[in-house]
N, CA and C of each residue as an Amber inpcrd file, in Angstrom:
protein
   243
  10.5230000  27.9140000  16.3940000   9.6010000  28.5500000  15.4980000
   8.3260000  27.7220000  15.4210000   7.1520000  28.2680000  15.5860000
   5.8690000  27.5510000  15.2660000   5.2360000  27.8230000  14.1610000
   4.8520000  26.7280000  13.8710000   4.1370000  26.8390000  12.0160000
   2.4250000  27.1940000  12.0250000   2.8960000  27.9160000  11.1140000
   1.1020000  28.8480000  10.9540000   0.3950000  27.7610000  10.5310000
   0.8220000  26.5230000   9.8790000  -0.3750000  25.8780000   9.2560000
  -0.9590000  24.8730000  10.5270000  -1.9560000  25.0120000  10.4260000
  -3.1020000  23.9380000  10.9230000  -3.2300000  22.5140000  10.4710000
  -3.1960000  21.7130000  11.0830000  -3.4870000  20.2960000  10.3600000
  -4.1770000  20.2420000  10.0380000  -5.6460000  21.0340000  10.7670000
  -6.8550000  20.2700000  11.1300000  -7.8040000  21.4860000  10.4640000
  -6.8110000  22.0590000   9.5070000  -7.6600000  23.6460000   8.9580000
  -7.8170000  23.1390000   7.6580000  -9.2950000  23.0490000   6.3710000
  -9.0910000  22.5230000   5.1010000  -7.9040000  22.9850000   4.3160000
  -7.4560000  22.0050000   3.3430000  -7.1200000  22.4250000   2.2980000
  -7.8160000  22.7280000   0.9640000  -7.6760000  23.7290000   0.3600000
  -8.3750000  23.8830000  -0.8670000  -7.4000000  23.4000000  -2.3540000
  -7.8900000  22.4030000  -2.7750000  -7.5720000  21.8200000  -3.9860000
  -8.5890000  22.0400000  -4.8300000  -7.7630000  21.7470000  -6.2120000
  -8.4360000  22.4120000  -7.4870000  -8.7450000  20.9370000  -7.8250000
  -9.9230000  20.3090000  -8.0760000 -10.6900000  19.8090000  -8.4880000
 -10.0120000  18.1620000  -8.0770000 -10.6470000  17.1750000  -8.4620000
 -10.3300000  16.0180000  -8.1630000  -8.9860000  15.6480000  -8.2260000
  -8.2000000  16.0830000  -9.3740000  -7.0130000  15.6230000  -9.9760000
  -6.0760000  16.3120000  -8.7820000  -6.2760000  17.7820000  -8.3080000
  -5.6790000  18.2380000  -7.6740000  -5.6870000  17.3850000  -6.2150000
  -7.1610000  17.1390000  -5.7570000  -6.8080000  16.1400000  -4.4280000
  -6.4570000  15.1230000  -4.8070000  -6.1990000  14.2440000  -5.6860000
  -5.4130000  12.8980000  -5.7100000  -3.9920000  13.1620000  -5.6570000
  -3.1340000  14.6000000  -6.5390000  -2.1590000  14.5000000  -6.1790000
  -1.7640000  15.3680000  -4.9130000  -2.7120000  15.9130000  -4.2370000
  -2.3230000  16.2930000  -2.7630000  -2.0680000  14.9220000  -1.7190000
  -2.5260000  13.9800000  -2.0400000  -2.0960000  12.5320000  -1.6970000
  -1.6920000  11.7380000  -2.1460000  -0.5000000  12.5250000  -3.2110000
   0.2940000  11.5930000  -3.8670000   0.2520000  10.2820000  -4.3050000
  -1.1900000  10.1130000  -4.8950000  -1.3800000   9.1510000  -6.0450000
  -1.6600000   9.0190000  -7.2160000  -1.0870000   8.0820000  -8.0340000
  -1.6540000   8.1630000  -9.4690000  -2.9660000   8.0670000 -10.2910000
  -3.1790000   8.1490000 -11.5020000  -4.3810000   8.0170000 -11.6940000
  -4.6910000   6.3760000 -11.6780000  -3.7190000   5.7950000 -12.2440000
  -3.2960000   4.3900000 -12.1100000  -3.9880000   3.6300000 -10.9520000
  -3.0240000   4.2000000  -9.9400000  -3.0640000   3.8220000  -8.6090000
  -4.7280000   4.0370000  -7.8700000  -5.3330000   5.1980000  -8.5610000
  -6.7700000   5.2350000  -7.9400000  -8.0170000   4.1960000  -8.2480000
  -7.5440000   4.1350000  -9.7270000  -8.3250000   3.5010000 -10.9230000
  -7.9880000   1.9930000 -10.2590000  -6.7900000   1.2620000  -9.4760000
  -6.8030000   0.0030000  -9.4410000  -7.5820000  -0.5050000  -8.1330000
  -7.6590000   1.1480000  -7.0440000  -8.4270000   0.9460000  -6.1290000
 -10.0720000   1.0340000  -6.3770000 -10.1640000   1.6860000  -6.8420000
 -11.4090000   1.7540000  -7.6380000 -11.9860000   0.4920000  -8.5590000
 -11.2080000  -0.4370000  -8.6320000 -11.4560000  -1.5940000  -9.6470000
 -11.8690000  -1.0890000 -10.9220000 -11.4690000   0.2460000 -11.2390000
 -11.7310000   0.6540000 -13.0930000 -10.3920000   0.9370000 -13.6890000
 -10.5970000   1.2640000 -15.0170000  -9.3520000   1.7610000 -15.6640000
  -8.7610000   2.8160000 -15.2670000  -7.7940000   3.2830000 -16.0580000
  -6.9420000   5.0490000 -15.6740000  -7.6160000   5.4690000 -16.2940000
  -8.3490000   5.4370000 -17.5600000  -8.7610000   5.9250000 -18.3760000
  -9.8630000   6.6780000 -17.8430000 -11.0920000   5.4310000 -17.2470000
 -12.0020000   6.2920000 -16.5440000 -11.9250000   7.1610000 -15.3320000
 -10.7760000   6.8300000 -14.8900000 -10.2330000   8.2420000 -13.3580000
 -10.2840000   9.3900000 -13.9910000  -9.3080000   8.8730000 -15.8780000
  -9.4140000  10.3920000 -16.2480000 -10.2670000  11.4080000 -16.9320000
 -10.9120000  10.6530000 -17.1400000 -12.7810000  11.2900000 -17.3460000
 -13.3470000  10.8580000 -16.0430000 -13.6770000  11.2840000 -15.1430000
 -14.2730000  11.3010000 -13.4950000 -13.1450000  12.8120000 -13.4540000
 -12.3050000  12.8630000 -13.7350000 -11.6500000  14.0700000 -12.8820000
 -11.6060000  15.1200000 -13.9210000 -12.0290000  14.8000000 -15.7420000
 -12.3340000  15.6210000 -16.0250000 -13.5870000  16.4480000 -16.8340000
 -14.6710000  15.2640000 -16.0980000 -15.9320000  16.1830000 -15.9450000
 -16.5560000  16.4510000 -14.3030000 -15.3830000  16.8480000 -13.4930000
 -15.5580000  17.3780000 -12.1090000 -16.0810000  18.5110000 -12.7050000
 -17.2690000  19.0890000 -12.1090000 -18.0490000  18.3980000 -10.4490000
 -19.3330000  17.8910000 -11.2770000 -19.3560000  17.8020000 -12.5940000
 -20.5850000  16.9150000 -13.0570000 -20.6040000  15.4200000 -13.0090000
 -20.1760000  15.0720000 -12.0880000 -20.5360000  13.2980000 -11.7860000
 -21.3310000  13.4350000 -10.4800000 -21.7040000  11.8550000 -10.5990000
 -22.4910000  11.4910000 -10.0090000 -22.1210000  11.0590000  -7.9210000
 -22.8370000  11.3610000  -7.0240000 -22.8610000  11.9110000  -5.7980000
 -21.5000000  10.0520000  -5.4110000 -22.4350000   9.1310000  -5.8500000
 -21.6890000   7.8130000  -5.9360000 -19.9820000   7.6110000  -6.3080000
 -20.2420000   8.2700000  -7.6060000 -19.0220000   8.4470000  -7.9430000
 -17.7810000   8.9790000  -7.4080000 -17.8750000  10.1670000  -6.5690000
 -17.4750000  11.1910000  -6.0880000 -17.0450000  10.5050000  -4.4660000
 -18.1510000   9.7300000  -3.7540000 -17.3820000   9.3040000  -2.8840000
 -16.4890000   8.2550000  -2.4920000 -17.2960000   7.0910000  -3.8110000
 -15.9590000   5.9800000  -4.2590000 -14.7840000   6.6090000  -4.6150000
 -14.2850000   7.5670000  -5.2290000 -13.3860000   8.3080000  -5.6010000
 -12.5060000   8.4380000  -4.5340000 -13.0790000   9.6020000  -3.4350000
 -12.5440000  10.0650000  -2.2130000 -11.8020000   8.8380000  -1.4990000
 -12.9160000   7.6670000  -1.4110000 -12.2520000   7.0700000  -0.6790000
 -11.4390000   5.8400000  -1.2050000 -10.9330000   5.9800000  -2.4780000
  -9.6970000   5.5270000  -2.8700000  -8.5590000   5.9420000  -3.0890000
  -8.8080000   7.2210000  -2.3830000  -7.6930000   8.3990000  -2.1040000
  -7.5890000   8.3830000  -1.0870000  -8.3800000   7.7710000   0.2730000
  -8.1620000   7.5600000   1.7140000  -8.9190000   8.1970000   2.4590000
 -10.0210000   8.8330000   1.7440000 -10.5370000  10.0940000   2.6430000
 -11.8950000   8.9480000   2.6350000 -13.1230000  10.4270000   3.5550000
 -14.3180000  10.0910000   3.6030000 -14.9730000  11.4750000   2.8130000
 -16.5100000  11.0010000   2.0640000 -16.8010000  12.4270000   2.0550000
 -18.2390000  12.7750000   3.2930000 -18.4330000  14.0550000   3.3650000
 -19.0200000  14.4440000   4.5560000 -19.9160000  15.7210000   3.5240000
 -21.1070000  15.5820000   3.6170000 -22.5300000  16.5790000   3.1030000
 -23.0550000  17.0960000   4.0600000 -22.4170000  18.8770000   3.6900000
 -22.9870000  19.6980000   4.9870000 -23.9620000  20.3870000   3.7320000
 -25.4450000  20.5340000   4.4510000 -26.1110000  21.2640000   3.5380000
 -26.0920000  22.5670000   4.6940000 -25.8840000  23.9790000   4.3870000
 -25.9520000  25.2680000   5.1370000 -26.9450000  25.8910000   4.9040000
 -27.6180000  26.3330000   6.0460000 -28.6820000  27.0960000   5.8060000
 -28.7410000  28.3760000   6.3940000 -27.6090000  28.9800000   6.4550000
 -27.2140000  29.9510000   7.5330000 -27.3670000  30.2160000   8.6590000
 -28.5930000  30.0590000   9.3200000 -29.6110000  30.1190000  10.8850000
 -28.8340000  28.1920000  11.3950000 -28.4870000  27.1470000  10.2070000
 -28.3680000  25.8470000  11.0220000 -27.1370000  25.1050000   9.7310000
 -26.7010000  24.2630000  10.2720000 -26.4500000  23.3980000   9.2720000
 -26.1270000  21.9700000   9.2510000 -26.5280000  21.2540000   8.6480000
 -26.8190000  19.7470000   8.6050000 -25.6710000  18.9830000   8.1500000
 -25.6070000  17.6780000   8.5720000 -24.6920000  16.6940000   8.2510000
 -25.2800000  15.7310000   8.0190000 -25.1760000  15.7410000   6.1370000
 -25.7900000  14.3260000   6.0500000 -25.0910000  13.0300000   6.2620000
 -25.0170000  12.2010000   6.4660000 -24.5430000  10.7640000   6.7170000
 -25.4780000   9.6310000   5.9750000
């Protein structure tokens, strides 16, 4: 049997809290990678998506990821880096 899912197809998670536990970590556990409290993981995840661009990718990548800014312009679309 072959599996419909894609590795390499996004997943859609519901807001920050939802991708930290799609990678099965705590808030704990983010906050110690992050060098802040739990406390502040849990205000960062619950005034998503009103933080700051900084914030958002220190975040990501104490969850293991990278983040990647495609601005679309329909006719092109850009990758910021």
């Amino acid at each position: 049997m072959t599996s419909l899912v894609n590795p390499n197809d996004p997943l859609v998670v519901h807001g920050l809290a939802g991708l930290r536990r799609s990678v099965n970590l705590t808030q704990e556990q983010v906050a110690q990678r992050m060098g802040i409290t739990q406390q502040s993981v849990n205000r960062i995840e619950r005034n998503w998506p009103a933080i700051h661009v900084g914030t958002l990718i220190r975040y990501v990548e104490a969850c293991g990821g990278e983040v990647s800014i495609h601005a679309d312009f329909g006719y092109r679309r850009f990758i910021l880096r």
